[in-house]
C-alpha positions as CSV (number, residue, x, y, z in Angstrom):
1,X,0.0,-16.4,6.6
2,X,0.1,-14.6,3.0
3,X,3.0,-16.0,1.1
4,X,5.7,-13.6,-0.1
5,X,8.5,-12.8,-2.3
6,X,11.5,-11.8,0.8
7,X,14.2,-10.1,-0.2
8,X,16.8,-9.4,3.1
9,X,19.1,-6.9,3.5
10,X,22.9,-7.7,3.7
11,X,22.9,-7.8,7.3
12,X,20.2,-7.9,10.2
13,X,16.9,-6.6,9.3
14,X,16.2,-3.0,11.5
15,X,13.0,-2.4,9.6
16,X,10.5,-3.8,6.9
17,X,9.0,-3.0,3.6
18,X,5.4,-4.6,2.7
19,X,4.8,-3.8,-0.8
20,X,1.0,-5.2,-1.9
21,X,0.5,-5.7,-5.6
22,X,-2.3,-4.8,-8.0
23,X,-5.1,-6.7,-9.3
24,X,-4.1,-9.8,-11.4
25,X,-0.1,-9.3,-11.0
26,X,1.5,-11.2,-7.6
27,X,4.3,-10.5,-5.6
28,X,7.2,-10.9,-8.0
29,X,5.7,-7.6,-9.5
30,X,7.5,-4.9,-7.8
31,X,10.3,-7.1,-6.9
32,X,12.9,-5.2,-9.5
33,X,11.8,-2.0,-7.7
34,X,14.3,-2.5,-4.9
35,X,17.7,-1.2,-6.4
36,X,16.1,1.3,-7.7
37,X,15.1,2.9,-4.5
38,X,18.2,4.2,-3.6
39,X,18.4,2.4,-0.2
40,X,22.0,3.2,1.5
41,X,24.1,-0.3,1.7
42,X,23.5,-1.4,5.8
43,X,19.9,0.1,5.7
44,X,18.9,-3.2,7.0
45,X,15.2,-3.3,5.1
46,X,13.8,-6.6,4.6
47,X,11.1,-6.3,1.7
48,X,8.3,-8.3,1.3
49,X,5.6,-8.2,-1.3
50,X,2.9,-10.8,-0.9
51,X,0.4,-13.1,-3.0
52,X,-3.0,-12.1,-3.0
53,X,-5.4,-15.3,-3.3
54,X,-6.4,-16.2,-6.0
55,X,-10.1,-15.3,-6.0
56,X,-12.8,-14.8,-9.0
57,X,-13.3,-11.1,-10.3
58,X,-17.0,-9.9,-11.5
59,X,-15.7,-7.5,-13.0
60,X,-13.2,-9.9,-15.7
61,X,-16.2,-12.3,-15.9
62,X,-15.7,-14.2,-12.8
63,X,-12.2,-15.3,-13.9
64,X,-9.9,-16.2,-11.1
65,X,-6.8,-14.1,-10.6
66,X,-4.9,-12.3,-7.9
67,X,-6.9,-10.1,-6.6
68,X,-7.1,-8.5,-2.9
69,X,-11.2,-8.1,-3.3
70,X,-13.8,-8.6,-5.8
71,X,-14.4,-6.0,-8.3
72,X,-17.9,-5.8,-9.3
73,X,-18.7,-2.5,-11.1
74,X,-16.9,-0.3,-13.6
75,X,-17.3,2.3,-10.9
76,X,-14.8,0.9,-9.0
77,X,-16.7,2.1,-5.1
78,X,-20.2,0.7,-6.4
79,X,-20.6,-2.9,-4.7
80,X,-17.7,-3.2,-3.0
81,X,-16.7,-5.8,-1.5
82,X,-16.6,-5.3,2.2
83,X,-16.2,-8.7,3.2
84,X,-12.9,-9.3,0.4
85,X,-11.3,-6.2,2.0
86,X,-11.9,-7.1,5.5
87,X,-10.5,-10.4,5.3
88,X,-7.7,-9.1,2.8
89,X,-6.6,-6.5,5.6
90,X,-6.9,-9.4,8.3
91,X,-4.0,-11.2,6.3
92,X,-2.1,-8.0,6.1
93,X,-2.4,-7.3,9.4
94,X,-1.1,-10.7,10.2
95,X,1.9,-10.3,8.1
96,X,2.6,-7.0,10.1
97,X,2.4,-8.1,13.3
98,X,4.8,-11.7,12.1
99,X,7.2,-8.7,11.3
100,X,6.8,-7.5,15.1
101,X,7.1,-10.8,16.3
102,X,10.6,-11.1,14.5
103,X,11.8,-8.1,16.6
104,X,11.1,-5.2,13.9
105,X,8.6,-2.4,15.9
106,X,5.7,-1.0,14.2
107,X,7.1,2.6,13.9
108,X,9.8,0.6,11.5
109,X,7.1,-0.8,9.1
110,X,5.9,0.4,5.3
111,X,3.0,-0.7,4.4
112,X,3.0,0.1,0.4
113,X,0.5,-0.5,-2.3
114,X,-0.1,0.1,-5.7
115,X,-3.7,0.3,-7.4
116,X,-5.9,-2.4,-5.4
117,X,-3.1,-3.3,-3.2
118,X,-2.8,0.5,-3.0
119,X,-6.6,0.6,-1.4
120,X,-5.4,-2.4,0.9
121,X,-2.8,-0.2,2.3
122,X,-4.9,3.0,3.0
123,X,-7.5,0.6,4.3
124,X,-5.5,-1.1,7.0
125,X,-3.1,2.3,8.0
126,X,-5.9,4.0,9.1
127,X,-7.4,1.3,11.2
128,X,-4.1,0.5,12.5
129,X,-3.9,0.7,16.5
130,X,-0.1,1.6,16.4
131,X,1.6,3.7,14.0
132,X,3.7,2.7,10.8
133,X,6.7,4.3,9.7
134,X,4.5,5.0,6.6
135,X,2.4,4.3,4.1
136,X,2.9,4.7,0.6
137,X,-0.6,4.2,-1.7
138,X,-0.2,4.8,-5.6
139,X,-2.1,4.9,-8.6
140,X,-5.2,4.1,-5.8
141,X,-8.7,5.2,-4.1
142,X,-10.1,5.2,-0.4
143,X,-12.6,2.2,-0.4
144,X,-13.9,3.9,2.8
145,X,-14.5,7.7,2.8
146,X,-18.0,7.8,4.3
147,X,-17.1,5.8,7.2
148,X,-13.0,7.3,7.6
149,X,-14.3,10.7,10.4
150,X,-15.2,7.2,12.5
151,X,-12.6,4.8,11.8
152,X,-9.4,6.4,11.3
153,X,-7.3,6.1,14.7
154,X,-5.0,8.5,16.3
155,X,-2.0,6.1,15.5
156,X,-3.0,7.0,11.5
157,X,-2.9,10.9,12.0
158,X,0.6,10.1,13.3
159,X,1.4,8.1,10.2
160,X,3.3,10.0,7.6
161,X,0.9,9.4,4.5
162,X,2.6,9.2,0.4
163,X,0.1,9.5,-2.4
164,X,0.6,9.2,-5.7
165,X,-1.1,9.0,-8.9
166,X,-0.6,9.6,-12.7
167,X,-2.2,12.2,-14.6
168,X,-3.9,9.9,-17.3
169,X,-4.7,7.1,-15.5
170,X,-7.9,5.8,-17.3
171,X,-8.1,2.2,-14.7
172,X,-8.7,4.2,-11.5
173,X,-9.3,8.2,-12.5
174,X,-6.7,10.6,-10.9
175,X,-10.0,12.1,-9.4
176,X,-10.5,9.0,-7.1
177,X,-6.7,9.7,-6.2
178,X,-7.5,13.4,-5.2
179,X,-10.9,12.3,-3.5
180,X,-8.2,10.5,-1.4
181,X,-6.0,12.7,-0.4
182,X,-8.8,15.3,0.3
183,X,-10.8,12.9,2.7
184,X,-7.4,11.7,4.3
185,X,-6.1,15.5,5.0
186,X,-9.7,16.2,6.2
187,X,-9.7,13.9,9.2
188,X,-6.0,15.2,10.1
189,X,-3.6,12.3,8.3
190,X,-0.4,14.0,7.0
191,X,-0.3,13.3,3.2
192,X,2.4,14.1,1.0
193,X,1.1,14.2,-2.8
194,X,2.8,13.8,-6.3
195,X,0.9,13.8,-9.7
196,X,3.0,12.3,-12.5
197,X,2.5,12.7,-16.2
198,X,1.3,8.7,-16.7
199,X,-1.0,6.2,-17.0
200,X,-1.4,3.5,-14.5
201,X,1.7,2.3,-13.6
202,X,5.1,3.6,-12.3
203,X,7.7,6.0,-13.5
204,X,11.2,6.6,-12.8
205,X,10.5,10.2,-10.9
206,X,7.6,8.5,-8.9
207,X,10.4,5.5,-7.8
208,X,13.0,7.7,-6.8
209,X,10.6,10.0,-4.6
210,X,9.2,6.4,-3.0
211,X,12.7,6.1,-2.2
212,X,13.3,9.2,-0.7
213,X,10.3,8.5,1.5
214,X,11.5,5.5,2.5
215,X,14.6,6.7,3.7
216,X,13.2,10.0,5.6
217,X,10.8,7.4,7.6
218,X,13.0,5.0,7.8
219,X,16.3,6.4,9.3
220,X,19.6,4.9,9.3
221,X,20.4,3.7,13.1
C-alpha cells in the first residue's frame, strides 16, 4: 500500500479525496491546498495524497526521485513507460479500493492529479470498473489516446471529468492538455475545461474552481 499524507475531517469520513503529486515533489505537496478549497465544516472528506516510489528518471539523468513512471524523452509520449504506469495505477487502485474497504463507496471517491500524477489519474478513471465521484487532472496529458476508443469503460463516461491547464505551461504544452480533453470528449467522457493564464503550477482561480467541483460531486448528506 502507497504511503500517504491523511488529513480527516472533523467527524466521520462520508467520502475521500486522492490527490497524486507531480514528478519529484511527494505527498506533503498539495497538503496546504485543503483550506483553501472551500469545503463546508461536516463535509466529512478525508484527503489523502500519496508517495510515489522513488524510482530513477531518464529523463534527469537517471537520478532517483518521486516519480509515478519513468520519463525518457523530452517529448513527453515518446517511450513511455507502460510498465511504470501500469504498476503505478495498480497501487492507486489499491488505495481506492482500501478507501471502499473502510466503508466510503466508489461514487464518493476523487481521484485528483496534477502534471504526472495528473496522467495517473486520467489513466486509472478511465479504466475504472465502477464510477468515481470525479476526477480532477491538471496541468497534464493522456498517456493513452490511441488505445482510449478500447479501453475506456462505461463507468468513466459516467464519471464527471475536470481538466485544467495553464496557458504557458512550457513542462507539459497546453496542447497536450487540449489533445486530452478532445480524445476524452470524443469517446463520450463528460469533461469540464478551464485554461488559466500560468505556467505549470496552480493558481488561486484554478483552486477555488477545484473546490467547487469538489463540492458539486461530492454533496453534503
Amino acid at each position: 500500500m502507497l504511503d500517504c499524507v491523511t488529513i480527516e475531517p472533523s467527524g466521520p469520513a462520508t467520502a475521500a479525496v486522492i490527490w497524486l503529486h507531480g514528478l519529484g515533489a511527494d505527498g506533503h505537496d498539495f497538503e496546504p491546498i485543503v483550506p483553501e478549497l472551500g469545503l463546508p465544516p461536516g463535509h466529512g472528506v478525508r484527503f489523502l495524497f500519496p508517495h510515489a516510489p522513488i524510482q530513477p528518471v531518464t529523463l534527469n539523468g537517471g537520478y532517483a526521485m518521486r516519480a509515478w513512471f519513468d520519463v525518457r524523452n523530452p517529448d513527453l509520449r515518446v517511450g513511455l513507460d507502460g510498465r511504470g504506469i501500469e504498476a503505478s495505477a495498480s497501487a492507486v487502485c489499491d488505495l481506492i479500493e482500501a478507501q471502499v474497504a473502510s466503508g466510503i463507496p466508489m461514487e464518493r471517491i476523487v481521484l485528483a492529479g496534477f502534471s504526472q500524477g495528473g496522467v495517473m489519474a486520467l489513466h486509472v478513471a478511465t479504466r475504472s470498473p465502477l464510477p468515481l465521484a470525479g476526477v480532477v487532472a491538471l496541468s497534464c496529458f493522456l498517456a493513452d489516446a490511441d488505445s482510449l476508443p478500447a479501453q475506456v469503460t462505461v463507468a468513466a463516461r459516467n464519471t464527471p471529468f475536470f481538466l485544467a491547464h495553464g496557458t504557458v505551461d512550457s513542462v507539459i504544452p497546453l496542447a497536450l492538455g487540449e489533445e486530452a480533453r478532445a480524445a476524452l470528449a470524443a469517446v463520450g467522457v463528460a469533461v469540464e475545461w478551464h485554461r488559466y493564464g500560468m505556467a505549470h503550477g496552480v493558481n488561486i482561480e484554478e483552486i477555488e474552481a477545484i473546490g467547487a467541483f469538489i463540492r458539486r460531486v461530492l454533496p453534503l448528506g
